[in-house]
C-alpha positions as CSV (number, residue, x, y, z in Angstrom):
1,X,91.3,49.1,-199.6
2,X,87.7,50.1,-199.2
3,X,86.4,46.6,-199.9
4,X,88.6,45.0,-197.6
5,X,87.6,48.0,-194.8
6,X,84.1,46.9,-195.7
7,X,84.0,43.3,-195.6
8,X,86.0,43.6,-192.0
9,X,83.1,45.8,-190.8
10,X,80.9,43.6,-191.9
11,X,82.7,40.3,-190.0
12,X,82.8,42.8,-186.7
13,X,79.1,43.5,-186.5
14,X,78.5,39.8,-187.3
15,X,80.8,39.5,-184.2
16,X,79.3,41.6,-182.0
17,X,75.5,40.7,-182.7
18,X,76.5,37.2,-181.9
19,X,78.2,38.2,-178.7
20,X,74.9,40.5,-178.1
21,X,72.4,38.2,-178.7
22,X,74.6,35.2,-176.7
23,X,74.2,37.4,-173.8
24,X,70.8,38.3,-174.2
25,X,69.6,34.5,-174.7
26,X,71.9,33.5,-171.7
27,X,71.6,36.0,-169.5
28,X,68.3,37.7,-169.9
29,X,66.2,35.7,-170.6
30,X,66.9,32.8,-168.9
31,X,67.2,34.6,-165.9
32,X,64.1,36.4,-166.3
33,X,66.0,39.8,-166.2
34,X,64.7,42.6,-168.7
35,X,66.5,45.5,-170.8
36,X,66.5,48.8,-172.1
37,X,65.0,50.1,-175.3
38,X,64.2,47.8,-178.3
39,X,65.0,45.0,-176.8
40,X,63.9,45.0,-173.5
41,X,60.2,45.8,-175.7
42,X,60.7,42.4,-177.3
43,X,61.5,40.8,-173.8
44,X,58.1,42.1,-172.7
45,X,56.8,41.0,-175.8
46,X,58.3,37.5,-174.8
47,X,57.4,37.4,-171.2
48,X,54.0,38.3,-171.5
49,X,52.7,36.8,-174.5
50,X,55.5,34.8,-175.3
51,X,56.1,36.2,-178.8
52,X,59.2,35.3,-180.3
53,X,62.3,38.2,-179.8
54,X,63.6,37.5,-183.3
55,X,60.5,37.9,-184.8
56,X,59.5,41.3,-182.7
57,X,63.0,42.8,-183.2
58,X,62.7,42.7,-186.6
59,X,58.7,43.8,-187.1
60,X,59.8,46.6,-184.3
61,X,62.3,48.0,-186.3
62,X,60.9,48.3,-189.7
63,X,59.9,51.9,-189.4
64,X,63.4,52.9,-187.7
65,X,65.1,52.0,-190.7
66,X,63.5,54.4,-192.7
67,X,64.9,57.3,-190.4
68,X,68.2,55.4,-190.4
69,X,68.2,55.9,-194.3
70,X,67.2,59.5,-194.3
71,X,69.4,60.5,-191.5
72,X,72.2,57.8,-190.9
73,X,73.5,57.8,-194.6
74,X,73.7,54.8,-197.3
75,X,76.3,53.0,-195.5
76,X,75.5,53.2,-192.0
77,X,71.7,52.1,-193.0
78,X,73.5,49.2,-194.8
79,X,75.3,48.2,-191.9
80,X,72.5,48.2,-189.8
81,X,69.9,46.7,-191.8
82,X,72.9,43.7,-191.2
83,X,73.3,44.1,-187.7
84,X,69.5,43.9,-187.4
85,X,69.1,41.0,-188.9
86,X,72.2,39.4,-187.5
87,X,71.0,39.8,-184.2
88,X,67.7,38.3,-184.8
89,X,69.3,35.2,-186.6
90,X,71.4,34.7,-183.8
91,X,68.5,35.5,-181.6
92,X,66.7,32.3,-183.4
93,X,69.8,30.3,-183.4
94,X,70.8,30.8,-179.4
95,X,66.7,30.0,-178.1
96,X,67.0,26.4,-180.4
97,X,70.3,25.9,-179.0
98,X,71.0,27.2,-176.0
99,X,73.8,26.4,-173.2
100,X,71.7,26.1,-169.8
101,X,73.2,28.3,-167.5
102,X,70.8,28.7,-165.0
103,X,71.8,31.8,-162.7
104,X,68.4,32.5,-160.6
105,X,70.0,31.6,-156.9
106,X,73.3,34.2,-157.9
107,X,71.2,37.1,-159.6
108,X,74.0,39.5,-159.6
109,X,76.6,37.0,-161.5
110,X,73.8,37.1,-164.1
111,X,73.4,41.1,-164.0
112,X,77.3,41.1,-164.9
113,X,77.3,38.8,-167.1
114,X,74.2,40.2,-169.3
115,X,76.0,43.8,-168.7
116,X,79.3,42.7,-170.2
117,X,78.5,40.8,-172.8
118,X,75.4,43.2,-174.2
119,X,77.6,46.2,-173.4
120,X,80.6,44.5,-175.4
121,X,78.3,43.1,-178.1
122,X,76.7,47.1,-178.7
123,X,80.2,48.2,-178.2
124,X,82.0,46.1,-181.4
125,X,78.9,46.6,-183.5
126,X,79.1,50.6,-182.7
127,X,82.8,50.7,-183.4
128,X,82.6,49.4,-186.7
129,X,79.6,51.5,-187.8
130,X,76.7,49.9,-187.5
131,X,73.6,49.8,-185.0
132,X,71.3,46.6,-184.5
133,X,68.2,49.2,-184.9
134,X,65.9,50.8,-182.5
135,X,67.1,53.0,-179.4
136,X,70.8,52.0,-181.2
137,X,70.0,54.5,-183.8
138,X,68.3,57.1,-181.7
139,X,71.2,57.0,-179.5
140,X,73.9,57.2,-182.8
141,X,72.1,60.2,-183.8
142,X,72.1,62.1,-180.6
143,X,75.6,61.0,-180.2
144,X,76.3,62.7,-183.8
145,X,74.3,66.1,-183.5
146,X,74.3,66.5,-179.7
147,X,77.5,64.8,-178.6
148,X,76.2,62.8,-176.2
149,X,77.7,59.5,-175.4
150,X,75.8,56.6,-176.8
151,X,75.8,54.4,-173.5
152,X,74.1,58.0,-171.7
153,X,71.2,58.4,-174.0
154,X,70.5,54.4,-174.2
155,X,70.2,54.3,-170.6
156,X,67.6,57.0,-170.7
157,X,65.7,54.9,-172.8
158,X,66.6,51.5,-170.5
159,X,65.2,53.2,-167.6
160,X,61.1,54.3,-169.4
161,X,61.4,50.1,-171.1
162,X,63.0,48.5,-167.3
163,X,59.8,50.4,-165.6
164,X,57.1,49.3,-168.3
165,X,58.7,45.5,-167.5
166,X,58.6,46.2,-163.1
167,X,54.7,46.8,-163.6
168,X,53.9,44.0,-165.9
169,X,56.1,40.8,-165.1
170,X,59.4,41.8,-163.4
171,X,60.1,41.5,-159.6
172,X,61.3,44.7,-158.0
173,X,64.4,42.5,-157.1
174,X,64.6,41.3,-160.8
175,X,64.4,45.0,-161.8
176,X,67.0,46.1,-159.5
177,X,69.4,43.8,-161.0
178,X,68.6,44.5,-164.1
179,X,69.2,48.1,-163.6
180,X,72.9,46.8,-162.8
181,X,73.0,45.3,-165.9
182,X,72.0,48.1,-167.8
183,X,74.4,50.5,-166.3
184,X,77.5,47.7,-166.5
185,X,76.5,47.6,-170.3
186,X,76.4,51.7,-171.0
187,X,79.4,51.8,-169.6
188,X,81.3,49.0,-171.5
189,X,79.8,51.0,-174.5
190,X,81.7,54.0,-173.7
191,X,84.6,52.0,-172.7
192,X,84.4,50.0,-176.1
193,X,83.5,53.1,-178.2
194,X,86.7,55.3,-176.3
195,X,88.7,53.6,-175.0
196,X,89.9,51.9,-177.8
197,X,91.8,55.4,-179.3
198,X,91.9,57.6,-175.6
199,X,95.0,59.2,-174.9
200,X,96.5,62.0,-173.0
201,X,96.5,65.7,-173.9
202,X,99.6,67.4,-172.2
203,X,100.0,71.5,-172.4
204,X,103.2,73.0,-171.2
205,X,104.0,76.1,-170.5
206,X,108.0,76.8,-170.2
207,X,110.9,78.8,-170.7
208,X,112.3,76.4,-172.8
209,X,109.6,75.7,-175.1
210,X,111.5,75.1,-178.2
211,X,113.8,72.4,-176.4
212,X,111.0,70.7,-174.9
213,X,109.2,70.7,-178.2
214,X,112.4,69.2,-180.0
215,X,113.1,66.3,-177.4
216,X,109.5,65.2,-177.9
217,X,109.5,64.7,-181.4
218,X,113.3,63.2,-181.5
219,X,112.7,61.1,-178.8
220,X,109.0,60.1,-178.6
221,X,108.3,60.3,-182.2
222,X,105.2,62.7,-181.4
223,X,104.4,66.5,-183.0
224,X,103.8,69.1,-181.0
225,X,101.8,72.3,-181.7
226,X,102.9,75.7,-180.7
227,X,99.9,77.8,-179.6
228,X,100.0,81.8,-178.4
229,X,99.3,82.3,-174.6
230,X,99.6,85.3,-172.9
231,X,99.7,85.4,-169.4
232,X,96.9,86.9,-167.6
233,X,99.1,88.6,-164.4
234,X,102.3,89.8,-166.8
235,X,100.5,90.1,-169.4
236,X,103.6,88.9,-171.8
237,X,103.0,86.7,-174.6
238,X,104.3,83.8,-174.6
239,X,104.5,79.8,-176.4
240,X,102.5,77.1,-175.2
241,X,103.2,73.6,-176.5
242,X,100.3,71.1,-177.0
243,X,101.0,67.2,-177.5
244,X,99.0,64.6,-177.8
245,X,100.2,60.7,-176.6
246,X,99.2,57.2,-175.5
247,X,98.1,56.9,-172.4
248,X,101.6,54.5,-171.5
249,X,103.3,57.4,-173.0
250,X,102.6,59.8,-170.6
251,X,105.3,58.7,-167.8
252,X,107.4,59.2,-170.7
253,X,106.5,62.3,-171.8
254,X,106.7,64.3,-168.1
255,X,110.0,62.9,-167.8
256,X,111.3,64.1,-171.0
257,X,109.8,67.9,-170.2
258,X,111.1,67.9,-166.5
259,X,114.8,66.3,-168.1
260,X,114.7,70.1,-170.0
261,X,112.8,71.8,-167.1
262,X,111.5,70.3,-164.0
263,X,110.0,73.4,-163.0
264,X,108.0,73.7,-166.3
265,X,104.2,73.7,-165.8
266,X,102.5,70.8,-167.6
267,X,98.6,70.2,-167.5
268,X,97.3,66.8,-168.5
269,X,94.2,65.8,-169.2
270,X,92.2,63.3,-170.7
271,X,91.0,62.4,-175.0
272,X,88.9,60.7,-176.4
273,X,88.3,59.6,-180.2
274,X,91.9,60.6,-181.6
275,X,92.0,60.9,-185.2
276,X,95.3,61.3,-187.3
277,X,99.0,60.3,-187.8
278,X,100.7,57.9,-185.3
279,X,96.4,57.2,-183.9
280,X,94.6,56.3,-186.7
281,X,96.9,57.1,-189.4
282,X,100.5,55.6,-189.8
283,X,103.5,58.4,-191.1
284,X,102.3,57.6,-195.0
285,X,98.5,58.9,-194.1
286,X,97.3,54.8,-194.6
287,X,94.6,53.9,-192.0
288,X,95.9,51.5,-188.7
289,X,94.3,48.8,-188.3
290,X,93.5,48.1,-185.1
């Protein structure tokens, strides 16, 4: 199980540094557009003294691996030292064979574009564990010990590498578009990196908690925790039931509560990065694969 969980990470990062470095070649570059962090440094590197990108992204990246093997662990170092590479083989291959698709008379076509298909690129590569170096493993380790989304802190970054690239070869029009870019990309990564396993988080409060909490699990197949509440005006102490669903369960689920009690009091909100049985898990604790 572990090998064949391996080798299918291994395909996905493949996958997405293709898709990344398509985009890049594309989009980017042949649209004279920058980017954020690593890679927007080997554009500049590019643009101004025409150095190759798959050369510089590797030669750039050298000392990040070793922080990436002190901090990142074993396997996460492995699969980045692949994405790495991947993306600057794929880098090689896309500037010797490249599909001209000149964009410079409809820049914002080719500020979506770039944004989509870096964002889903980083996004698949992300999801399956790896990083293509750089800002990618900054940004995984401030995700880790911070909590802050991936997409957030490589924008940060995009933003000091996009200014560096307005006051050496970019147009301020070329760097307002690539700003969109950017920002279409982060936000793909979050989409790709939450999206994939958000749900809905549903509390309930009722006089008929026990019914509620029995017509969930018979009918939608979902547990539900029992948590103590007391309220803050009665002060009595009371059940509050907690359940956790897809997000085209949740019709579902408010019309099984108000079937029991339509005046029962039910919060929803949003989750992200659900772990566990009937998400990630199937009823015999074996991962989903998704």
């Amino acid at each position: 199980m572990f090998n064949q969980l391996k080798i299918r990470n291994i395909f996905f990062i493949l996958l997405g540094s293709a898709i990344f470095a398509f985009g890049l070649v594309h989009f980017n570059m042949q649209n004279n557009l920058a980017e954020g962090g690593f890679t927007g440094i080997t554009l500049l590197l590019y643009f101004i003294f025409n150095i190759d990108p798959s050369i510089s992204n590797l030669v750039l990246n050298i000392p990040i691996f070793f922080i990436g093997w002190k901090l990142l662990g074993r396997t996460t170092f492995l699969y980045t030292l692949i994405g790495t590479v991947a993306l600057s083989v794929f880098l090689w291959l896309f500037q010797r064979f490249q599909i001209n698709m000149p964009l410079k008379d409809d820049l914002t076509l080719a500020a979506l574009f770039a944004g989509v298909f870096i964002g889903v690129g980083l996004g698949i590569i992300f999801r399956y564990g790896g990083t293509t170096g750089g800002v990618d493993i900054i940004a995984r380790l401030v995700h880790k010990y911070k909590g802050v989304s991936m997409g957030k802190t490589m924008f940060m970054f995009d933003f000091v590498v996009i200014a560096l690239s307005l006051v050496t070869y970019l147009s301020y029009k070329e760097a307002m578009y690539t700003l969109v870019a950017v920002f279409i990309a982060a936000k793909v990564i979050d989409f790709m990196q939450e999206g994939a396993y958000a749900a809905k988080g549903a509390t309930i409060i009722s006089e008929r908690n026990g019914e509620i909490a029995d017509k969930i699990m018979q009918e939608m197949d979902r547990g539900v925790t029992i948590l103590k509440g007391q309220g803050s005006f009665t002060k009595m102490d009371r059940n509050v039931l907690y359940c956790v669903v897809g997000k085209n369960e949740i019709v579902r689920l408010k019309t099984v509560i108000t079937s029991v009690d339509p005046h029962a009091f039910v919060a929803v909100s949003d989750v992200h990065d659900v772990l566990g049985e009937g998400f990630t898990l199937d009823a015999d604790k074996n991962p989903i694969h998704r």
